[in-house]
N, C-alpha and C positions, 0 to 999 in steps of 0.2 A: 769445302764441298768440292766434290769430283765430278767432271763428266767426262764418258765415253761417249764415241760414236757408234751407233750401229751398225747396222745390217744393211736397214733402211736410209742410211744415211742422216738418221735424224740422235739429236743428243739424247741424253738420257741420263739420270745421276747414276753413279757406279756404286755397285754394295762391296764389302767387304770381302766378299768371293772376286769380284774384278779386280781390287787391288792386288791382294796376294796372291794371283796370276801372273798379275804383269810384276810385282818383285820376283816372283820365282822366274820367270823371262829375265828378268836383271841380273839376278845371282849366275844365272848359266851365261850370260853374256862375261860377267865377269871372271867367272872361272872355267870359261873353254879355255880349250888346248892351247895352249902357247902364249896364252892372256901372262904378259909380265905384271908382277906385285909390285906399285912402284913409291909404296906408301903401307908402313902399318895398318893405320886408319883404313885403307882402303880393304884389304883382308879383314881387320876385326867388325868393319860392317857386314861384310860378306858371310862373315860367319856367324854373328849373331843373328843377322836372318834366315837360315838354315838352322839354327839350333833352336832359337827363341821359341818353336811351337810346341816344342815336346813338354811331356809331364813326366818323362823319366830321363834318366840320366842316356846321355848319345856322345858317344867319343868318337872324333871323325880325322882325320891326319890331310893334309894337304902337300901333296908331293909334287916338288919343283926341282928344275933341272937349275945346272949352274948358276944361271943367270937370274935365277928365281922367276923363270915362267911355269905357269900352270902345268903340269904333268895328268894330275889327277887329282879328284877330294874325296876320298870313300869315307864312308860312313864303319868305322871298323868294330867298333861292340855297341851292344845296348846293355842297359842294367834297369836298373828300379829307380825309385823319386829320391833314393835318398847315395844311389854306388854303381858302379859298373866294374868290372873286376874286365883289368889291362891286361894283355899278356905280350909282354917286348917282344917273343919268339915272331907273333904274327903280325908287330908294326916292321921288321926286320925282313922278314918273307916279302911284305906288301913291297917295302923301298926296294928291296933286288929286284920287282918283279918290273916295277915299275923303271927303275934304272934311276931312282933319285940323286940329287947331290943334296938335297936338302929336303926340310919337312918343318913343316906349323901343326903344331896337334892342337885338340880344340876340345873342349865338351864344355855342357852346359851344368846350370845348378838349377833344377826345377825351384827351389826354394825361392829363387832369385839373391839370392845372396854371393857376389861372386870373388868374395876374399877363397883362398886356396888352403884345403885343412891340407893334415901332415900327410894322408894319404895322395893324394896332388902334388905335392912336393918330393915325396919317396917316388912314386910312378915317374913323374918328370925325369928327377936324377937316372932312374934305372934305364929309361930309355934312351938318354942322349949318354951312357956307358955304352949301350950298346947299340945304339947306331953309330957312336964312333969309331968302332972296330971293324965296320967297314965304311970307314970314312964319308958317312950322309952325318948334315948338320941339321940341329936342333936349332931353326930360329927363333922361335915363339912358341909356348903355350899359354892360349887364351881359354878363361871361365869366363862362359858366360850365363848373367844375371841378369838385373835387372841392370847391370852394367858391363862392362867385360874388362875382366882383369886380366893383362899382361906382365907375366913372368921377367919377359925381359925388360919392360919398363922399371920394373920395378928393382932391378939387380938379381934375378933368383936365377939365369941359366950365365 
């Protein structure tokens, strides 16, 4: 059980609407500007609660400078419950625009399932081809489920 404080200065239990306020206040503390990444763990939380509400599919990139501080987190396509159709040309535009040296791309799996089909793995490869032609790295790609699967945990980047 939770409680907040009011208005009136008196407590009160907190609904559901209170909580996911105050994580959405946590996810932007953690990735304002310049917020260094100083832990996987600490981004794959980050992202699965940004991604976790959706019912369709949401591909989102995470653009970090050298040192892997926060740059930016856009949310780059949406698709449907079950695809989102990627397109490298405009995670490429995003990193110039942004001035990346690095990037964690992300989306979810409405299904909650968050093994990687072959399409996830083709998109992954194609983009870390071609962000490295202009020298931004591919750290992570995370699915997230009802778990969140990382790529590079796993050997795949």
């Amino acid at each position: 059980m939770l409680f907040i404080r009011g208005t009136n200065n008196r407590y009160r239990m907190a609904d559901e609407q209170d909580v996911i306020l105050e994580a959405i206040q946590i996810y932007n503390r953690y990735f304002s500007r310049g917020e260094a990444l100083t832990s996987p763990d600490k981004a794959k939380d980050c992202i699965k609660l940004k991604l976790a509400p959706y019912e369709h599919e949401v591909f989102v990139c995470l653009f970090l400078d050298n040192q892997h501080r926060v740059i930016a987190c856009d949310e780059l396509f949406r698709g449907t419950i079950d695809g989102a159709s990627v397109y490298p040309r405009e995670v490429v535009k995003a990193s110039l625009q942004y001035n990346a040296a690095a990037l964690i791309i992300a989306h979810n799996h409405p299904s909650g399932i968050s093994d990687p089909s072959q399409a996830d793995r083709v998109i992954t490869e194609k983009l870390k081809e071609a962000l490295a032609l202009i020298d931004v790295r591919v750290l992570d790609h995370f699915i997230v489920g009802e778990n969140v699967y990382s790529f590079a945990e796993h050997g795949l980047l």
